[in-house]
ZALO-460416 format. One record per atom (N, C-alpha, C): residue number from 1; atom name; y, x, z. Coordinates in Angstrom, 2 decimals, always signed. Layout:
<vopas>
NUM, CA, Y, X, Z
...
</vopas>
This chain:
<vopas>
1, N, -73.24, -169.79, +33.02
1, CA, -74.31, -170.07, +32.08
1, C, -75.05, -171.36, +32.48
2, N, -75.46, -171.67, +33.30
2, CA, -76.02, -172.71, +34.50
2, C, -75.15, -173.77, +34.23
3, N, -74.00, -173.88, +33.67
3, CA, -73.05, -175.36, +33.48
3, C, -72.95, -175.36, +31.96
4, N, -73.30, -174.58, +31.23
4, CA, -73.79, -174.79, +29.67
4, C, -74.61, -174.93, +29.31
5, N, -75.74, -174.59, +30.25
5, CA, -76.72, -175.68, +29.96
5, C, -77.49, -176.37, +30.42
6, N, -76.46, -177.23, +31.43
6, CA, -76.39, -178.60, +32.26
6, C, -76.35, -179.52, +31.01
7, N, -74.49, -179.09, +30.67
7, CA, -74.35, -179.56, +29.22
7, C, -75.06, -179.86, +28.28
8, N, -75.35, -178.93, +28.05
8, CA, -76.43, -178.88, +26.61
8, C, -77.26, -179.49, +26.63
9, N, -78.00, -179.75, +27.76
9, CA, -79.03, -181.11, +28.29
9, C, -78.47, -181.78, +28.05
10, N, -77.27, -182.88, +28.47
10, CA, -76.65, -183.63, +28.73
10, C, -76.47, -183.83, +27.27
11, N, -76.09, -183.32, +26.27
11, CA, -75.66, -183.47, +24.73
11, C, -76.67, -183.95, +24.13
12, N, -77.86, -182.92, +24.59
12, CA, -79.66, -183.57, +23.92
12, C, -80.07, -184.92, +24.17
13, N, -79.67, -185.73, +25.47
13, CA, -79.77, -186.89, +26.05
13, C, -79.10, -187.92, +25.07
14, N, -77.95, -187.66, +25.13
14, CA, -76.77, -188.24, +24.40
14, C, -77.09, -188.71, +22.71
15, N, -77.48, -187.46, +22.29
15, CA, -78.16, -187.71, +21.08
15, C, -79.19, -188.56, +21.19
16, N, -80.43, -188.44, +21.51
16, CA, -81.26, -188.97, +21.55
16, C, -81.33, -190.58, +21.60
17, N, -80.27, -191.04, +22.45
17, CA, -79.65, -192.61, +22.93
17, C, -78.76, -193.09, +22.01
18, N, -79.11, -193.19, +20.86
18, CA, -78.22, -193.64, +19.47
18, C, -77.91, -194.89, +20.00
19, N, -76.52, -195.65, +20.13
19, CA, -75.94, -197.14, +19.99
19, C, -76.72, -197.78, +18.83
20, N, -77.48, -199.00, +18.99
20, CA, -77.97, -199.91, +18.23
20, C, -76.75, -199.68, +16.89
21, N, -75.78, -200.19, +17.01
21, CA, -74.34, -200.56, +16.40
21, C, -74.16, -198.72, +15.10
22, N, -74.59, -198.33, +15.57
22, CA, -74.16, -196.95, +14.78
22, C, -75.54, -196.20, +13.98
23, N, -74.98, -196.38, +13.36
23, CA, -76.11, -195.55, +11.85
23, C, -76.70, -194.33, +12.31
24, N, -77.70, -194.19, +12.30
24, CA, -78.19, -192.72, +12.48
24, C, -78.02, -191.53, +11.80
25, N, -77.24, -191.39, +10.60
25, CA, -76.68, -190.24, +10.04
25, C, -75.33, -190.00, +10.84
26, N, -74.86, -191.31, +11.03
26, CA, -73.37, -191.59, +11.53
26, C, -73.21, -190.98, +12.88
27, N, -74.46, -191.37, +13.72
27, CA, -74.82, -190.47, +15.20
27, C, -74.92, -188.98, +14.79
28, N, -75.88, -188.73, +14.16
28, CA, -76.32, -187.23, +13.91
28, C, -74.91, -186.44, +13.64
29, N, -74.23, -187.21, +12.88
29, CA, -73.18, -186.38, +12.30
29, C, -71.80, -186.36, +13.92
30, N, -71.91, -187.53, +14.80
30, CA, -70.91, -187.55, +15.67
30, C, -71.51, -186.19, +16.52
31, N, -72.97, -186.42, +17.16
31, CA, -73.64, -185.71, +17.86
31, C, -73.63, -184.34, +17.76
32, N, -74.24, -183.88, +16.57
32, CA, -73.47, -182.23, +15.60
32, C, -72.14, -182.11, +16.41
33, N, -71.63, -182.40, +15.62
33, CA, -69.73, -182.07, +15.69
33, C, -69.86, -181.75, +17.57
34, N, -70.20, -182.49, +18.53
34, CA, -70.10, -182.27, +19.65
34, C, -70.46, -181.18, +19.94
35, N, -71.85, -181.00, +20.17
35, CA, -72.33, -180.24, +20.04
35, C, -71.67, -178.58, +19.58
36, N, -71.40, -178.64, +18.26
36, CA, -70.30, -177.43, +17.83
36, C, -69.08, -177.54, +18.96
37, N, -68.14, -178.49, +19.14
37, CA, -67.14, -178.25, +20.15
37, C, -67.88, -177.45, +21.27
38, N, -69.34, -177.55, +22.15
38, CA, -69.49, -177.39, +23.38
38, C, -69.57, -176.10, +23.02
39, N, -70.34, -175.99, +22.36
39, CA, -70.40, -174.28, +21.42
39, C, -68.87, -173.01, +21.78
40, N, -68.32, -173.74, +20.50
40, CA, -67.41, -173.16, +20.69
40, C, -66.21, -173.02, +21.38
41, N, -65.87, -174.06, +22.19
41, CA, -64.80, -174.11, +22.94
41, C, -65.25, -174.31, +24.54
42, N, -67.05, -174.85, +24.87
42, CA, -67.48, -174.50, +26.36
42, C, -67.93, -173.62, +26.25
43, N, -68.57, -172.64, +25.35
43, CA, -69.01, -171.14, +25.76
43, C, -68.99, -170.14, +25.61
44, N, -67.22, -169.89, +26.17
44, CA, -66.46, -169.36, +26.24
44, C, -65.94, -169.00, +27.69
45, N, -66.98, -168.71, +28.75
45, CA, -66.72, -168.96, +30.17
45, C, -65.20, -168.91, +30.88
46, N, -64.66, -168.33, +30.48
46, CA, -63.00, -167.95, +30.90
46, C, -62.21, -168.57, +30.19
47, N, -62.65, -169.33, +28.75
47, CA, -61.77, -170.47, +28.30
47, C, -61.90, -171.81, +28.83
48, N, -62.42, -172.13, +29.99
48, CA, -63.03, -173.13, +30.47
48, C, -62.49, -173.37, +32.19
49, N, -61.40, -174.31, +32.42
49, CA, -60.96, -174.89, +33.36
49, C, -61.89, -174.37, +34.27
50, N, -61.89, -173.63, +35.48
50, CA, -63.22, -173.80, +36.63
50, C, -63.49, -174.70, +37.46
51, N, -62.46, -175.52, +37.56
51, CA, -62.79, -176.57, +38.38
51, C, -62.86, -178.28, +37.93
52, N, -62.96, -177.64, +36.80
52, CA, -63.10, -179.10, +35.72
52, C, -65.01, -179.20, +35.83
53, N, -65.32, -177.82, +35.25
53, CA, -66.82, -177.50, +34.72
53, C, -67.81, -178.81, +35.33
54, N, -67.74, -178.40, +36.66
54, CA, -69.22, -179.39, +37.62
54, C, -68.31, -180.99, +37.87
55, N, -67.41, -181.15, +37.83
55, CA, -67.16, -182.27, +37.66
55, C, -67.31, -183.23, +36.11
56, N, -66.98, -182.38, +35.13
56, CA, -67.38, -182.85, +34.01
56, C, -68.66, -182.89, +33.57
57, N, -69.41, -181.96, +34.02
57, CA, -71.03, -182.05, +33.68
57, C, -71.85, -183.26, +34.65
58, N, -71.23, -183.35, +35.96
58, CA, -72.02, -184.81, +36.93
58, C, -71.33, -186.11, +35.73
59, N, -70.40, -185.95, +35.64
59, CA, -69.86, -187.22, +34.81
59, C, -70.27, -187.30, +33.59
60, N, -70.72, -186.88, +32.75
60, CA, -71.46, -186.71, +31.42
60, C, -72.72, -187.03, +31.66
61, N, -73.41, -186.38, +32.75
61, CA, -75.02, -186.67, +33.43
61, C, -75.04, -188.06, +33.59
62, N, -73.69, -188.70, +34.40
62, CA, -74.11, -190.36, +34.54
62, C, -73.95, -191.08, +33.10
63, N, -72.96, -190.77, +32.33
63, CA, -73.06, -191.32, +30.78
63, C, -74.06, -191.37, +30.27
64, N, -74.64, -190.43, +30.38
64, CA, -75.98, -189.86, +29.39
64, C, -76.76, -190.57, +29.54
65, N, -77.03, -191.13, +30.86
65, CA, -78.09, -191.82, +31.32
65, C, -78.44, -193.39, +31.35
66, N, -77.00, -194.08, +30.59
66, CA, -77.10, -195.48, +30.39
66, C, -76.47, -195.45, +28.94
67, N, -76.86, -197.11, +29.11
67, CA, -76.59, -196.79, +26.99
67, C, -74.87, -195.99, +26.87
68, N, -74.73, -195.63, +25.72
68, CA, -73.71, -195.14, +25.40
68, C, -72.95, -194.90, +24.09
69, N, -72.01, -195.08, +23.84
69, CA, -71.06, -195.35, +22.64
69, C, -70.43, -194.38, +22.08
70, N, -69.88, -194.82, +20.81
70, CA, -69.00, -193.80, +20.27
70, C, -67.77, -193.37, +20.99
71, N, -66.92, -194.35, +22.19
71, CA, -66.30, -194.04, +23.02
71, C, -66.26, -192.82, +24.31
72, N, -68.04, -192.55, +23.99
72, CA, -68.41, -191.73, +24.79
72, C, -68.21, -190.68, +24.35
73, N, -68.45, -190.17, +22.80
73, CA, -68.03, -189.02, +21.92
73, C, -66.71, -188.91, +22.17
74, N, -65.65, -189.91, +22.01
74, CA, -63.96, -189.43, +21.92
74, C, -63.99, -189.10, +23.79
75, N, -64.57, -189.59, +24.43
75, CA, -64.34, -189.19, +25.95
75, C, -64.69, -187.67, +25.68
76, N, -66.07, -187.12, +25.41
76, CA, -65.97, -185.47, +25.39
76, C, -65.12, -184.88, +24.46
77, N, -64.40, -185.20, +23.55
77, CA, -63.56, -184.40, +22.95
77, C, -62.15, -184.30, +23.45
78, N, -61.94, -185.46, +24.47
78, CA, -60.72, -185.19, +25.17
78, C, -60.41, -184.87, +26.19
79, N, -61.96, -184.86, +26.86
79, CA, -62.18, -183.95, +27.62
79, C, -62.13, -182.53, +27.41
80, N, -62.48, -181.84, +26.69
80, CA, -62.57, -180.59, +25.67
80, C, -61.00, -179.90, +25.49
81, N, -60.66, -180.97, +24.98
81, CA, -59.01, -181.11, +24.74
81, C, -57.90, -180.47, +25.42
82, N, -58.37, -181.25, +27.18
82, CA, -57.59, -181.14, +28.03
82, C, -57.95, -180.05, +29.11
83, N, -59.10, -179.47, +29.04
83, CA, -59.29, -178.55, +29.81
83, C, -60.17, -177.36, +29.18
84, N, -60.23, -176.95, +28.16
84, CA, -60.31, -175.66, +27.53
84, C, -59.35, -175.25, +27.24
85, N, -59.30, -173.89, +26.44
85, CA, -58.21, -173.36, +25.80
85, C, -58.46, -173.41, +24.43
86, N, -59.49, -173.58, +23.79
86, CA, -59.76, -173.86, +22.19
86, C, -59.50, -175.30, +22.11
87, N, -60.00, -176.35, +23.00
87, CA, -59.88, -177.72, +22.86
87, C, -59.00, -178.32, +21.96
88, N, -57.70, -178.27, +22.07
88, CA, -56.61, -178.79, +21.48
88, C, -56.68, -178.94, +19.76
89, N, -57.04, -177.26, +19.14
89, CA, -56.88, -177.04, +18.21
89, C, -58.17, -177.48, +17.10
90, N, -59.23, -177.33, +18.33
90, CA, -60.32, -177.84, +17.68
90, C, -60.76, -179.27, +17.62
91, N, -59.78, -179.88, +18.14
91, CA, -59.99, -181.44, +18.36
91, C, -59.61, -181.79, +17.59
92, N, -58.33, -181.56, +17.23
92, CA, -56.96, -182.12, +15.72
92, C, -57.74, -181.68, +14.41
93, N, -58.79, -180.18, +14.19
93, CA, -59.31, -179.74, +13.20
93, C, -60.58, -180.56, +12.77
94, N, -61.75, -180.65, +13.92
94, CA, -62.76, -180.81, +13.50
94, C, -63.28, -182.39, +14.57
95, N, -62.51, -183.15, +15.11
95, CA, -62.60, -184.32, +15.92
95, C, -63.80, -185.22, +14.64
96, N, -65.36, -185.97, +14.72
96, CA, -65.74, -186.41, +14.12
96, C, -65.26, -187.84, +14.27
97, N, -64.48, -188.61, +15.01
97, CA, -64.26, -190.04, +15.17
97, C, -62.68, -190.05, +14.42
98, N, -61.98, -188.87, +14.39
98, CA, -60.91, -189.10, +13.31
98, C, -60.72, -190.44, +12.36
99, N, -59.46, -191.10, +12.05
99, CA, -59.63, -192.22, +11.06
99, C, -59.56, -191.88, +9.70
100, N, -58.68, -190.91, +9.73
100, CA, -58.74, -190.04, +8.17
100, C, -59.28, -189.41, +7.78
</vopas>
């Protein structure tokens, strides 16, 4: 519980630090979508790599904390991706940086 909502801090941060370059519906709407992934595919304690968890939450903590990009959104979803067990399916379904 304690590494979801490390996270979940870490997501609130994230939001908050909109890229000059990106529209603020355009954030809100990337930010959401994240947000739902951490939801549903980090809190899920046993769908969740264990030794990914505190390494991915220190590394998100240092993102969070300097400006940050839409590159930073496709970094948590492939992160998500590669070490959950919902990741995969929910990345290809509901990924907000998709081109199509």
């Amino acid at each position: 519980m304690n590494w979801s909502k490390q996270v979940s801090e870490s997501l609130r941060l994230l939001q908050g630090n909109r890229p000059a370059d990106v529209p603020a519906d355009r954030w809100e709407h990337l930010c959401s979508w994240t947000w739902n992934l951490h939801g549903n595919c980090g809190g899920i304690w046993n769908a969740v790599e264990p030794e990914w968890r505190e390494p991915f939450a220190a590394e998100l903590r240092r993102r969070v904390s300097g400006p940050v990009s839409v590159a930073d959104i496709d970094w948590i979803w492939d992160e998500y991706a590669a070490h959950t067990t919902g990741g995969p399916r929910y990345s290809r379904e509901y990924r907000p940086t998709r081109t199509e």
